[in-house]
C-alpha positions as a printed NumPy array, in Angstrom:
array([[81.621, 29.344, 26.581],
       [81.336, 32.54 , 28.338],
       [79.276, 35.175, 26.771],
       [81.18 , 38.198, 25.602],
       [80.083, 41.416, 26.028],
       [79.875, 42.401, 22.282],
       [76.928, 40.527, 21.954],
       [74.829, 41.201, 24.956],
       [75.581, 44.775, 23.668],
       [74.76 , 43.951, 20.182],
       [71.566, 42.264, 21.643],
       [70.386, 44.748, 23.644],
       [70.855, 47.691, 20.919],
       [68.681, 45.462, 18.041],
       [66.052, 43.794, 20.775],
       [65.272, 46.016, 23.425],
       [66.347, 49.668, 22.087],
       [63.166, 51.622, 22.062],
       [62.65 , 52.671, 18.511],
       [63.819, 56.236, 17.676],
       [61.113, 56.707, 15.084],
       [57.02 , 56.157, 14.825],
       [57.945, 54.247, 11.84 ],
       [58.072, 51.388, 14.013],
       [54.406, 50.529, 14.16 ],
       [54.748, 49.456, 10.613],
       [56.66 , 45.908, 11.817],
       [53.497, 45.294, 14.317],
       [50.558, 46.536, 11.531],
       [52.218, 44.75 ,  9.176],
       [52.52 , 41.822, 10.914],
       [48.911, 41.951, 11.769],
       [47.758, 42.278,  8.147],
       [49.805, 39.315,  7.11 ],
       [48.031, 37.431,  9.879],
       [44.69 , 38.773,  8.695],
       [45.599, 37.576,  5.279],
       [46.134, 33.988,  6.559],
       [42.632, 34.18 ,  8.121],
       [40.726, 35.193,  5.751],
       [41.621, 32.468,  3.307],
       [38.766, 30.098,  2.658],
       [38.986, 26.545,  3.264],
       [39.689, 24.478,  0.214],
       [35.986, 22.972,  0.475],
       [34.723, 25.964, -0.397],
       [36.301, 25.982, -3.635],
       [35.542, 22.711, -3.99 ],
       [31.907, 23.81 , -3.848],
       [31.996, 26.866, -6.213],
       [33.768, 24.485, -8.941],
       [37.049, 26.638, -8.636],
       [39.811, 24.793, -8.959],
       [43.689, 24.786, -9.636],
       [43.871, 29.   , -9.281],
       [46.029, 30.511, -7.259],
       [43.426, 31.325, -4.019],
       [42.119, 27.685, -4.268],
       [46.195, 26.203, -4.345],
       [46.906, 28.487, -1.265],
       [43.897, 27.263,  0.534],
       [45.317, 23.987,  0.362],
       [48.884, 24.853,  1.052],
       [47.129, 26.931,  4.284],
       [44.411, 24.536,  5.386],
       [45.98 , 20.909,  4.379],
       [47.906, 20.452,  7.807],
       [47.183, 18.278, 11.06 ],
       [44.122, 20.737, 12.917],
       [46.427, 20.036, 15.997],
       [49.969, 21.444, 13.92 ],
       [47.237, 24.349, 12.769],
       [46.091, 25.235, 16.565],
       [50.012, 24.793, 17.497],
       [50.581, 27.447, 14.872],
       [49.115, 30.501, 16.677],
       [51.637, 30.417, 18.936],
       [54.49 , 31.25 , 17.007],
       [52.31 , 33.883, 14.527],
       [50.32 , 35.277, 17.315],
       [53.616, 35.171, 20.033],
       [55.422, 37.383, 16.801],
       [52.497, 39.522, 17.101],
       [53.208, 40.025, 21.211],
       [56.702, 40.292, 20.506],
       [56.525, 43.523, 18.176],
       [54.041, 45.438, 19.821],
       [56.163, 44.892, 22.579],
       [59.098, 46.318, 21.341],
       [57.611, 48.951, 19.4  ],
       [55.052, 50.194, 22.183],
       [58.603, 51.365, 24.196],
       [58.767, 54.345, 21.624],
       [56.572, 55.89 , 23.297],
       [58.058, 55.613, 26.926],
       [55.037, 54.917, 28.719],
       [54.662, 54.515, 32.528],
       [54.954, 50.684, 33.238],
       [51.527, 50.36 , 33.661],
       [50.083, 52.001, 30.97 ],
       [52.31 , 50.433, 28.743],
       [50.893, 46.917, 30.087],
       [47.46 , 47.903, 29.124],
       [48.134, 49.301, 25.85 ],
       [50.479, 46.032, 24.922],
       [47.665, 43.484, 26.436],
       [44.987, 45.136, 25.17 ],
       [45.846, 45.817, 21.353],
       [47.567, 42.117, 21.45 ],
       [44.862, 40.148, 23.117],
       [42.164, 42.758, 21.529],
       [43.342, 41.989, 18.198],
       [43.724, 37.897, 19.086],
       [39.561, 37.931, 19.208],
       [38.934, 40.274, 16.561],
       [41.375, 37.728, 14.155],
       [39.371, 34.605, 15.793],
       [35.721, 36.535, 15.127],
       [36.67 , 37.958, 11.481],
       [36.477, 34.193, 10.673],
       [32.489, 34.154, 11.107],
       [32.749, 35.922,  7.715],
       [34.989, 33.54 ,  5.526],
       [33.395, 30.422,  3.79 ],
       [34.004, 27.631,  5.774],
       [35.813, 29.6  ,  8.239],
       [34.428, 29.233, 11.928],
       [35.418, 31.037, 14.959],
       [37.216, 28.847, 17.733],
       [37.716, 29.268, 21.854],
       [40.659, 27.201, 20.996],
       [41.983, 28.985, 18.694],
       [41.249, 32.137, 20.475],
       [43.313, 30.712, 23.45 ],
       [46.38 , 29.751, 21.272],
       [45.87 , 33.555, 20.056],
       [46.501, 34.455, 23.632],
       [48.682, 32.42 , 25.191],
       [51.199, 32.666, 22.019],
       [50.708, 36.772, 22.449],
       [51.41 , 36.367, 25.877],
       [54.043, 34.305, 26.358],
       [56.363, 36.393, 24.109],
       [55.391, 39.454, 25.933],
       [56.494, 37.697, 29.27 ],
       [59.827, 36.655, 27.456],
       [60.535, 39.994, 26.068],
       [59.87 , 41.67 , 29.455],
       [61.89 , 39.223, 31.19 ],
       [65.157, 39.057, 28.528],
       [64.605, 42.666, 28.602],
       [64.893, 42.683, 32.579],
       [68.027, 40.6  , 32.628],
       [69.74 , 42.515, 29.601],
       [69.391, 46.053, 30.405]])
């Protein structure tokens, strides 16, 4: 089936539009605080610890932390490729020069990746992770390479 052109229109206006308004940076902040939200949540030993149990921090520590580690680490690529995607999009507001625009996007993405992965050094039985900090990176930057591409062959 041959892909009409109402949708590659349709596409293009909704994905690849720079955004007419600064308003935009809400999506990416937002999206950041969500995944600083998810970070900072103790692990359920903790609570376990402290005697706190069956409240509503202690149930979403377990509903957070009580996954395979390996699902967990394959998480950060979806959350933290979100994360690449937006600034992405939203960064063309601005119409930057190509180049600036890569080292704004890279650096506030992958910037923010180790900030998220060092934050944890401060939550209870949170640690810090090169693994996860890689995830963090490679999920960022793979959805920057997609949008740039898709945005390539679309526009």
């Amino acid at each position: 089936m041959k892909e009409g052109p109402s949708l590659k229109l349709g596409m293009r206006r909704w994905l690849f539009t720079p955004p007419a308004s600064r308003w935009c940076l809400l999506l990416p902040i937002g999206w950041m605080c969500v995944l600083q939200f998810l970070s900072g949540i103790p692990n359920p030993l903790h609570f376990e610890e402290i005697g706190v149990r069956d409240t509503l921090m202690s149930d979403l520590s377990h509903a957070v932390h009580d996954f395979d580690p390996d699902f967990q680490n394959f998480m950060h690529l979806p959350l933290f490729g979100m994360l690449g995607w937006l600034w992405a999009w939203a960064l063309q507001h601005w119409r930057l020069s190509k180049g600036l625009y890569l080292r704004w996007l890279l650096g506030i993405v992958l910037g923010y990746g180790a900030l998220n992965e060092l934050t944890q050094a401060f939550v209870p039985r949170r640690f810090p992770g090169l693994e996860d900090l890689s995830f963090n990176w490679i999920g960022s930057s793979l959805a920057i390479v997609l949008f740039l591409g898709l945005k390539r062959r679309m526009v």
